[in-house]
PyMOL Python script that loads the backbone (N, CA, C, O; Angstrom):
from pymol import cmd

cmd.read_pdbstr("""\
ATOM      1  N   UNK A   1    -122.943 -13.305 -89.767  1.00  0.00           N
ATOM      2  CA  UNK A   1    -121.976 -12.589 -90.581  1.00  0.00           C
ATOM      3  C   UNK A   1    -122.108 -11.083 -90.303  1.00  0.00           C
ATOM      4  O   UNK A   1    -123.254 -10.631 -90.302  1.00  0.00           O
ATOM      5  N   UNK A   2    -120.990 -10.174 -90.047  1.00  0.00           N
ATOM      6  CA  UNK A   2    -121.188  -8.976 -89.487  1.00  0.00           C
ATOM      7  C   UNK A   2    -120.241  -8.182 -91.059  1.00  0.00           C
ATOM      8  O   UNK A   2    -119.191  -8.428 -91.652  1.00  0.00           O
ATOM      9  N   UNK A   3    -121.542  -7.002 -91.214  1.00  0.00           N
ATOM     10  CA  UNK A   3    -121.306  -6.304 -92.443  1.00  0.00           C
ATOM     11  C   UNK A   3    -120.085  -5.080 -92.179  1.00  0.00           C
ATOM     12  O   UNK A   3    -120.129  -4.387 -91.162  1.00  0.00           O
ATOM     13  N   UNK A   4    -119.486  -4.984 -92.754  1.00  0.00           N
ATOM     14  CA  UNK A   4    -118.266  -4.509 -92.426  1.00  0.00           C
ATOM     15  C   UNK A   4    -118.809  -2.815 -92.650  1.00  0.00           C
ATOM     16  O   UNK A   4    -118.557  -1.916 -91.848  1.00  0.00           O
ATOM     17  N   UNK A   5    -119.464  -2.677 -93.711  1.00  0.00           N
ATOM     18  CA  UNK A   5    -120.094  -1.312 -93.925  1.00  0.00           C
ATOM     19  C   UNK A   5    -120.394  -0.559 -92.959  1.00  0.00           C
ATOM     20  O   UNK A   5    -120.188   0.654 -92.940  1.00  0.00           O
ATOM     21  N   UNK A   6    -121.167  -1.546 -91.620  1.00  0.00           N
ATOM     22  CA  UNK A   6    -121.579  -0.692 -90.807  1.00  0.00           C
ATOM     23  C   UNK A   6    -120.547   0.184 -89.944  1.00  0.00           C
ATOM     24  O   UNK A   6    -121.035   1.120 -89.310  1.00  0.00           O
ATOM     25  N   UNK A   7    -119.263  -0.019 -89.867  1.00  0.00           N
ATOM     26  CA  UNK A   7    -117.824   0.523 -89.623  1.00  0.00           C
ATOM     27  C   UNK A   7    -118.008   1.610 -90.362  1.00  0.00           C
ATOM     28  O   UNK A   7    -117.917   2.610 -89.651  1.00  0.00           O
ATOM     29  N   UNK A   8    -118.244   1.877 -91.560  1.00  0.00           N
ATOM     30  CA  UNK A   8    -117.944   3.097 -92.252  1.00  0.00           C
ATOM     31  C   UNK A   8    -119.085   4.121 -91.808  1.00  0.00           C
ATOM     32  O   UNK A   8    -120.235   3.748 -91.574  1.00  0.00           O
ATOM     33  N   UNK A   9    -118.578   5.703 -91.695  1.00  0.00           N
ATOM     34  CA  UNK A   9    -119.572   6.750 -91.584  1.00  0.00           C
ATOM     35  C   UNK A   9    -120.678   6.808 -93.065  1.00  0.00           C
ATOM     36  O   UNK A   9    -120.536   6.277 -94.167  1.00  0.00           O
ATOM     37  N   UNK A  10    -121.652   7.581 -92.585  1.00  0.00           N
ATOM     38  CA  UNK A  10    -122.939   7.544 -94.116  1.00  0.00           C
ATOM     39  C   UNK A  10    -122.429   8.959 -94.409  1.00  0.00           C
ATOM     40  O   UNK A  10    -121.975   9.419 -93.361  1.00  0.00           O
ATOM     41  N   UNK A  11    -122.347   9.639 -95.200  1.00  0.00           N
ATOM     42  CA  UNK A  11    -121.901  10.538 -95.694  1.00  0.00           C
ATOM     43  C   UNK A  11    -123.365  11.291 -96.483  1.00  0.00           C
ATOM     44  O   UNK A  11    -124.327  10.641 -96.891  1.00  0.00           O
ATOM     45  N   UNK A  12    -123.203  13.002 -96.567  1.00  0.00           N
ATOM     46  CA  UNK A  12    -124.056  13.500 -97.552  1.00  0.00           C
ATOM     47  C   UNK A  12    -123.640  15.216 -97.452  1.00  0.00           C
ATOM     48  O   UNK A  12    -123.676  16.027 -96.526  1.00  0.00           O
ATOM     49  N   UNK A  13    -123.267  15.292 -98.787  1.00  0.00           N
ATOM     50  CA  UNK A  13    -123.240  16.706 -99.210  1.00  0.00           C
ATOM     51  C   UNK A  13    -124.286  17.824 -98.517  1.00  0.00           C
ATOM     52  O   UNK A  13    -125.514  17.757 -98.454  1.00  0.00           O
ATOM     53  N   UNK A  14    -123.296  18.983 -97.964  1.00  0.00           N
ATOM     54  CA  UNK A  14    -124.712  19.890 -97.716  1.00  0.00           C
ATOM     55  C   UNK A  14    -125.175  21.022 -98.522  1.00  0.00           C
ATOM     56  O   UNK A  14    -126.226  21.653 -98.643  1.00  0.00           O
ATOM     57  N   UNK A  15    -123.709  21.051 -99.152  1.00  0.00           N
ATOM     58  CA  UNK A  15    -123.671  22.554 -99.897  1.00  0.00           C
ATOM     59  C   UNK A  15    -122.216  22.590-100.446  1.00  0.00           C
ATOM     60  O   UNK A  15    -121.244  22.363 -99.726  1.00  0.00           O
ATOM     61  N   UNK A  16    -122.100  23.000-102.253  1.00  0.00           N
ATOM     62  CA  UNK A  16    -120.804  22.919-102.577  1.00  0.00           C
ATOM     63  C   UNK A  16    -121.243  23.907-103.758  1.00  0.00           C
ATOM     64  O   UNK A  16    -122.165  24.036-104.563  1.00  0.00           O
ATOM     65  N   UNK A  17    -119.578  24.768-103.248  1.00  0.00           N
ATOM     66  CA  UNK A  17    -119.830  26.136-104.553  1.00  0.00           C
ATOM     67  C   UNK A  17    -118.195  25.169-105.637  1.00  0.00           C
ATOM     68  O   UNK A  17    -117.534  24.152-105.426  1.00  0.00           O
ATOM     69  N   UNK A  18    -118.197  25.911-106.403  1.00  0.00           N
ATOM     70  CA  UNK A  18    -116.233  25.817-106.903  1.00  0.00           C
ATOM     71  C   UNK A  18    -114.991  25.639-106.101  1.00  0.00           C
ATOM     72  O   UNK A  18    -113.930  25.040-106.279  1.00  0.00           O
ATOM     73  N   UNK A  19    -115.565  26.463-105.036  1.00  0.00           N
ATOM     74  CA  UNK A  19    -114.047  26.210-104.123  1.00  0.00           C
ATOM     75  C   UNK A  19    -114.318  25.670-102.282  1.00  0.00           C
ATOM     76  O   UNK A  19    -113.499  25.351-101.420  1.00  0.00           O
ATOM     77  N   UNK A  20    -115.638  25.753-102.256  1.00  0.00           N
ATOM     78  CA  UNK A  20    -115.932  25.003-100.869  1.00  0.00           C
ATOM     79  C   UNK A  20    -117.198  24.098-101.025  1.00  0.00           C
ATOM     80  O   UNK A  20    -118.002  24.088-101.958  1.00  0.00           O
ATOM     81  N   UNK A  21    -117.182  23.356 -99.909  1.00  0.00           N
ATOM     82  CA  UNK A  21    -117.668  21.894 -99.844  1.00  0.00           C
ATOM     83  C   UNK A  21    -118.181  22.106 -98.450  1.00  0.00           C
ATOM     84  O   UNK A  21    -117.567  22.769 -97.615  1.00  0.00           O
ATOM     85  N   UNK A  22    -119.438  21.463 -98.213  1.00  0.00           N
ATOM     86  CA  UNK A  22    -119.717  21.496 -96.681  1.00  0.00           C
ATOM     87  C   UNK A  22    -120.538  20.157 -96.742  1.00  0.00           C
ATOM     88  O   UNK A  22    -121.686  20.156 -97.184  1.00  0.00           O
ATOM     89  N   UNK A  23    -119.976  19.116 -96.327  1.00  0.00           N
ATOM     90  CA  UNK A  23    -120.599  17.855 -95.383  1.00  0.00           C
ATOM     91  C   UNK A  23    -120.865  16.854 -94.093  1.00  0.00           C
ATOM     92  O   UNK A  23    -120.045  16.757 -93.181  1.00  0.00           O
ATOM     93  N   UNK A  24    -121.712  16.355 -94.117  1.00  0.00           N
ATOM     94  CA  UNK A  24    -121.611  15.826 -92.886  1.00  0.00           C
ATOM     95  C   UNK A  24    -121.308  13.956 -92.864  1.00  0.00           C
ATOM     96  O   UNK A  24    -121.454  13.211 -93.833  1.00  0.00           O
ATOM     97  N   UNK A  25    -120.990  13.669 -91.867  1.00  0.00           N
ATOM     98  CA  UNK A  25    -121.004  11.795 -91.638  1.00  0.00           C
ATOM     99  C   UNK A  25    -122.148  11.700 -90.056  1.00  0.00           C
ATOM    100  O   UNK A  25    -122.254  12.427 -89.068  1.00  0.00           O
ATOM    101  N   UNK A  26    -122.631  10.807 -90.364  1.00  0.00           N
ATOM    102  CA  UNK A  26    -123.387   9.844 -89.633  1.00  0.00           C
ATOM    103  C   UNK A  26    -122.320   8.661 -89.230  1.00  0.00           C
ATOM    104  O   UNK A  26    -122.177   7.687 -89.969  1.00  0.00           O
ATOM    105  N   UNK A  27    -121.574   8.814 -87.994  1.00  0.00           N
ATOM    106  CA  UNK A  27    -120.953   7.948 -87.818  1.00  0.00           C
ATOM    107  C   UNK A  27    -121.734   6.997 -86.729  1.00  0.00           C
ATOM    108  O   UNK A  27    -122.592   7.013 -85.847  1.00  0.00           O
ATOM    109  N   UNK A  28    -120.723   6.077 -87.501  1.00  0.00           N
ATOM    110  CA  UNK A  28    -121.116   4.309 -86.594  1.00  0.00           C
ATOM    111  C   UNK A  28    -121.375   4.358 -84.856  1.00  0.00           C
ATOM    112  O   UNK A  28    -122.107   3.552 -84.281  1.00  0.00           O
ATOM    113  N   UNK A  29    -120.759   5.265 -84.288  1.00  0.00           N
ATOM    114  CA  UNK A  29    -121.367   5.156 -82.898  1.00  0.00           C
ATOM    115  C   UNK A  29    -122.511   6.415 -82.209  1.00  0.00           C
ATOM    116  O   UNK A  29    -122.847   6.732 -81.068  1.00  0.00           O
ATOM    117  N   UNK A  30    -122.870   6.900 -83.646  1.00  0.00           N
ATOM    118  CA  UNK A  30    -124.478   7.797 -83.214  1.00  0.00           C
ATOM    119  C   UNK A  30    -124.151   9.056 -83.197  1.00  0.00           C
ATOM    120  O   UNK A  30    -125.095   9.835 -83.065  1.00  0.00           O
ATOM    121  N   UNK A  31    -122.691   9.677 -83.325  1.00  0.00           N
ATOM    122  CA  UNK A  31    -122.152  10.820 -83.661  1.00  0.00           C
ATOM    123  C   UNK A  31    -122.385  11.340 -84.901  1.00  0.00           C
ATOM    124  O   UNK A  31    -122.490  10.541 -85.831  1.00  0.00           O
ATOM    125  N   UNK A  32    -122.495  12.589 -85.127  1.00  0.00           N
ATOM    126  CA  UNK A  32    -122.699  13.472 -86.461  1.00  0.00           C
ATOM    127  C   UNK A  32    -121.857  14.355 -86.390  1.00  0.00           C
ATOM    128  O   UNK A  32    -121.929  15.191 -85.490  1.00  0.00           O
ATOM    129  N   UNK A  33    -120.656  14.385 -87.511  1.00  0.00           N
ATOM    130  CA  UNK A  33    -119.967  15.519 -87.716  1.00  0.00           C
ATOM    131  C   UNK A  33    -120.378  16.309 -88.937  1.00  0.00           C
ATOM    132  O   UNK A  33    -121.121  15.938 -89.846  1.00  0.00           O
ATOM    133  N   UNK A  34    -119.683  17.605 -88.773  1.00  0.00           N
ATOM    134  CA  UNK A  34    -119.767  18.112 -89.740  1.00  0.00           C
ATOM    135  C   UNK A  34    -118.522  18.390 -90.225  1.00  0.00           C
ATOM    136  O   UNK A  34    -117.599  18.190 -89.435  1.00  0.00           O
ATOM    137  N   UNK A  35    -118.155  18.931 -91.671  1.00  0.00           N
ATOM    138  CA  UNK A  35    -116.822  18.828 -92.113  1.00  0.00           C
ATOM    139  C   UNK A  35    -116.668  20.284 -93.663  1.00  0.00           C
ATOM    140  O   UNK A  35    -116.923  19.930 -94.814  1.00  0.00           O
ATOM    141  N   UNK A  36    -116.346  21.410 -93.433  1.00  0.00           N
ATOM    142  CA  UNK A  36    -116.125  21.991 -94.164  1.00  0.00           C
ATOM    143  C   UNK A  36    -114.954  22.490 -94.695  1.00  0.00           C
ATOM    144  O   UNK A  36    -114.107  23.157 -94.100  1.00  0.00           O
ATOM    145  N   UNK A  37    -114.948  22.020 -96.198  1.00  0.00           N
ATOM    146  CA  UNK A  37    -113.729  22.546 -96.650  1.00  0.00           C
ATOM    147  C   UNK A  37    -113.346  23.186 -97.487  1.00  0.00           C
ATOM    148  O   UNK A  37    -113.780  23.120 -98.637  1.00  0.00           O
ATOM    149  N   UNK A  38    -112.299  24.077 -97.041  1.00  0.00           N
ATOM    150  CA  UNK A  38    -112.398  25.356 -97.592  1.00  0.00           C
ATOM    151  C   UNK A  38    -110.456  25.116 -98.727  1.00  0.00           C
ATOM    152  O   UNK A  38    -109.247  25.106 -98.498  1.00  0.00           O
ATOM    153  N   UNK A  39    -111.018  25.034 -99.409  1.00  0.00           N
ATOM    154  CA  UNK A  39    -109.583  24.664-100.719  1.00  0.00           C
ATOM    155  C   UNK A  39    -108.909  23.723-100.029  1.00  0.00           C
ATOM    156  O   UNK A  39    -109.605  22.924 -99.401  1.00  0.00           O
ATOM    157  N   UNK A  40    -107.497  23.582 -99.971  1.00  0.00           N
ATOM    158  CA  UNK A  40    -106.905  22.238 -99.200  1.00  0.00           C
ATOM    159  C   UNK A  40    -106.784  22.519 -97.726  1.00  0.00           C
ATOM    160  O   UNK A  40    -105.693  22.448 -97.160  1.00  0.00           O
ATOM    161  N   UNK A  41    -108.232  22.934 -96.914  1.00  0.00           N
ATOM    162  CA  UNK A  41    -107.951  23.156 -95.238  1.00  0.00           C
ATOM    163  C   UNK A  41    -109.719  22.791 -95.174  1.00  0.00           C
ATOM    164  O   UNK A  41    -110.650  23.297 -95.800  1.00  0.00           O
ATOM    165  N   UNK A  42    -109.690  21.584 -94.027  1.00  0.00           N
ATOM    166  CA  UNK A  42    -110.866  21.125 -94.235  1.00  0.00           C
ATOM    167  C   UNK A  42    -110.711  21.648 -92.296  1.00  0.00           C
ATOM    168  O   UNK A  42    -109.743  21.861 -91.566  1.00  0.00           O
ATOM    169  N   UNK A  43    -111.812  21.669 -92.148  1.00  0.00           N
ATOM    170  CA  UNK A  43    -112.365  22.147 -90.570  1.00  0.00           C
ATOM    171  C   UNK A  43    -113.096  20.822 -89.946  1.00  0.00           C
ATOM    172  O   UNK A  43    -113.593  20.023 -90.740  1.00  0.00           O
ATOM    173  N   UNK A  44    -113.153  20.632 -88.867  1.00  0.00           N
ATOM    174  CA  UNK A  44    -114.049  19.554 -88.549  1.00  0.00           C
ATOM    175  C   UNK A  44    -115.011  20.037 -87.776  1.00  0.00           C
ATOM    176  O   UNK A  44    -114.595  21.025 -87.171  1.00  0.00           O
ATOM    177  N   UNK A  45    -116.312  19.733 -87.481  1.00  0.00           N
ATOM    178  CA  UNK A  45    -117.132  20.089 -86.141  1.00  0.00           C
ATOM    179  C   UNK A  45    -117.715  18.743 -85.363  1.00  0.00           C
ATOM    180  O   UNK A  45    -117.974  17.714 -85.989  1.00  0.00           O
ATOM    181  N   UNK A  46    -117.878  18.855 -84.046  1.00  0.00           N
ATOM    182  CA  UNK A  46    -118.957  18.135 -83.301  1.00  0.00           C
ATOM    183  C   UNK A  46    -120.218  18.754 -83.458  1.00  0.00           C
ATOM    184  O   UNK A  46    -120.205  19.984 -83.414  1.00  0.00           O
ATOM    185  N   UNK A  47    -121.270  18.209 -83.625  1.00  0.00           N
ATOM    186  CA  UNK A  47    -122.979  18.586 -83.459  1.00  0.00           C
ATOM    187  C   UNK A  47    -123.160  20.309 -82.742  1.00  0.00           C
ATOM    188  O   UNK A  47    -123.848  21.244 -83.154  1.00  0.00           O
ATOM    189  N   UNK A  48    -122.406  20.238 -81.756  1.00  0.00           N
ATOM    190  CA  UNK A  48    -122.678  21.727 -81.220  1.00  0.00           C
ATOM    191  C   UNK A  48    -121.524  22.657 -81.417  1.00  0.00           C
ATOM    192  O   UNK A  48    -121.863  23.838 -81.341  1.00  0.00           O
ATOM    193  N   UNK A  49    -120.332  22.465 -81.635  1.00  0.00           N
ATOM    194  CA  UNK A  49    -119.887  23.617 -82.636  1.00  0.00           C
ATOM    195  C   UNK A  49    -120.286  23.817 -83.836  1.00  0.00           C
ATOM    196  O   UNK A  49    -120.143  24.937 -84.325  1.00  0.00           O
ATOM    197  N   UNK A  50    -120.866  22.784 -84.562  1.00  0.00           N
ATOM    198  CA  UNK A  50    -121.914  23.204 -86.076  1.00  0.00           C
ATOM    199  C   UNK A  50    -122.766  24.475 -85.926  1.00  0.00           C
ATOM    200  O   UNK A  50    -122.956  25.498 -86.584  1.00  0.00           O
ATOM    201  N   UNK A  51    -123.185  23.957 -84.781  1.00  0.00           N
ATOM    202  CA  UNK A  51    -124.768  24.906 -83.984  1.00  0.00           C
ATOM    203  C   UNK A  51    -123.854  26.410 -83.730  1.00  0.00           C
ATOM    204  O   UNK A  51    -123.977  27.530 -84.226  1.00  0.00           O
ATOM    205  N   UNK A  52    -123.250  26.046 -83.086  1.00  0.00           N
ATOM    206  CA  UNK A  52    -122.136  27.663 -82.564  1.00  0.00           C
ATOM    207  C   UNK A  52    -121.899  28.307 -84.156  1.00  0.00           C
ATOM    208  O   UNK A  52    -122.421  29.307 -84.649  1.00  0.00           O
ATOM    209  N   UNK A  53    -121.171  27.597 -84.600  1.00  0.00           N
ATOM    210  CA  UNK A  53    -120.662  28.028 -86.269  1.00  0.00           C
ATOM    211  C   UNK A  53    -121.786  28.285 -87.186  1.00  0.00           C
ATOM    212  O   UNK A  53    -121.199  28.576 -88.228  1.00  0.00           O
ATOM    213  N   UNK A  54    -122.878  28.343 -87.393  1.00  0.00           N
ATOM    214  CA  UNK A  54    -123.912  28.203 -87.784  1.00  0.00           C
ATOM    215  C   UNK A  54    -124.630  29.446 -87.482  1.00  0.00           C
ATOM    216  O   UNK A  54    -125.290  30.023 -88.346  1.00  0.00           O
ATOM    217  N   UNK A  55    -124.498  29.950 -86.066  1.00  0.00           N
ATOM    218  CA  UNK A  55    -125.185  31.206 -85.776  1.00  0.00           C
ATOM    219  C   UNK A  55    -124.070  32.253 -85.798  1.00  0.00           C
ATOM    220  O   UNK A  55    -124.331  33.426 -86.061  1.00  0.00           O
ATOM    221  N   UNK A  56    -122.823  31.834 -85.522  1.00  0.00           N
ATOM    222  CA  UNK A  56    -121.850  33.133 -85.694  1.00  0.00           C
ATOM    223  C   UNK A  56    -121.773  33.233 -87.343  1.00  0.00           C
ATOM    224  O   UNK A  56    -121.654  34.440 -87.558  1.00  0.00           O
ATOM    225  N   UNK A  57    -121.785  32.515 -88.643  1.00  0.00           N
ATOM    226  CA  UNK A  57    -122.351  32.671 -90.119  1.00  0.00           C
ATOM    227  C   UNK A  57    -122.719  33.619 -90.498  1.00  0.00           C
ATOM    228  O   UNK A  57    -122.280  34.538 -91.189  1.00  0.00           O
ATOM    229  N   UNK A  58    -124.539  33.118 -89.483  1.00  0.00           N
ATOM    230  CA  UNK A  58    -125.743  34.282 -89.493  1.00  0.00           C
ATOM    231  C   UNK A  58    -125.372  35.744 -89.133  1.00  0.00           C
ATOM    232  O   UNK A  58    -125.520  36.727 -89.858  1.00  0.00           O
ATOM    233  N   UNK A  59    -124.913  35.707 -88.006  1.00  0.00           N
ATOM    234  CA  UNK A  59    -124.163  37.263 -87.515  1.00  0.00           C
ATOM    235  C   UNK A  59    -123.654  37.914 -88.836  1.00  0.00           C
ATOM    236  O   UNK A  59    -123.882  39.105 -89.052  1.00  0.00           O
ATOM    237  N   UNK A  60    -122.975  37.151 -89.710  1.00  0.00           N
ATOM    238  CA  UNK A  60    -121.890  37.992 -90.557  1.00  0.00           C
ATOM    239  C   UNK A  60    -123.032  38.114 -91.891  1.00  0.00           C
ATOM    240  O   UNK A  60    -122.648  38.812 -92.830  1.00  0.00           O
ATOM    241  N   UNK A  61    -123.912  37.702 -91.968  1.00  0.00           N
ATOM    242  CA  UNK A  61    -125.286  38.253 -93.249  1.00  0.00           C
ATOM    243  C   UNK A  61    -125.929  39.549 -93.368  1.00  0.00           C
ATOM    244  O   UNK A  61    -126.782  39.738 -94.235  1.00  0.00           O
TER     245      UNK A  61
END
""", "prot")
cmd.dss("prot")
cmd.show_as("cartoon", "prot")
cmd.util.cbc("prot")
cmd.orient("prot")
């Protein structure tokens, strides 16, 4: 019997203020996105634009 769940991404919050949300999925074929959204405009990333987006952030601190 094949669990249908394993089709679905694992999901987990990384960080959420009032008006933005930042999470990621563990998807079913070993991929990790990331997904931030900013009021009704959500962004998507692959693993290494996270990494890119992540240090251009830092720049702006």
């Amino acid at each position: 019997m094949t669990n249908h769940n394993d089709h679905e991404p694992k999901t987990e919050t990384i960080a959420e203020t009032e008006n933005f949300l930042v999470w990621k999925a563990e998807e079913p074929d070993g991929e990790t996105t990331y997904h931030l959204e900013l009021n009704n405009v959500t962004v998507h990333f692959f693993q290494e634009e996270w990494d890119e987006f992540l240090s251009l952030a830092r720049e702006l601190a």
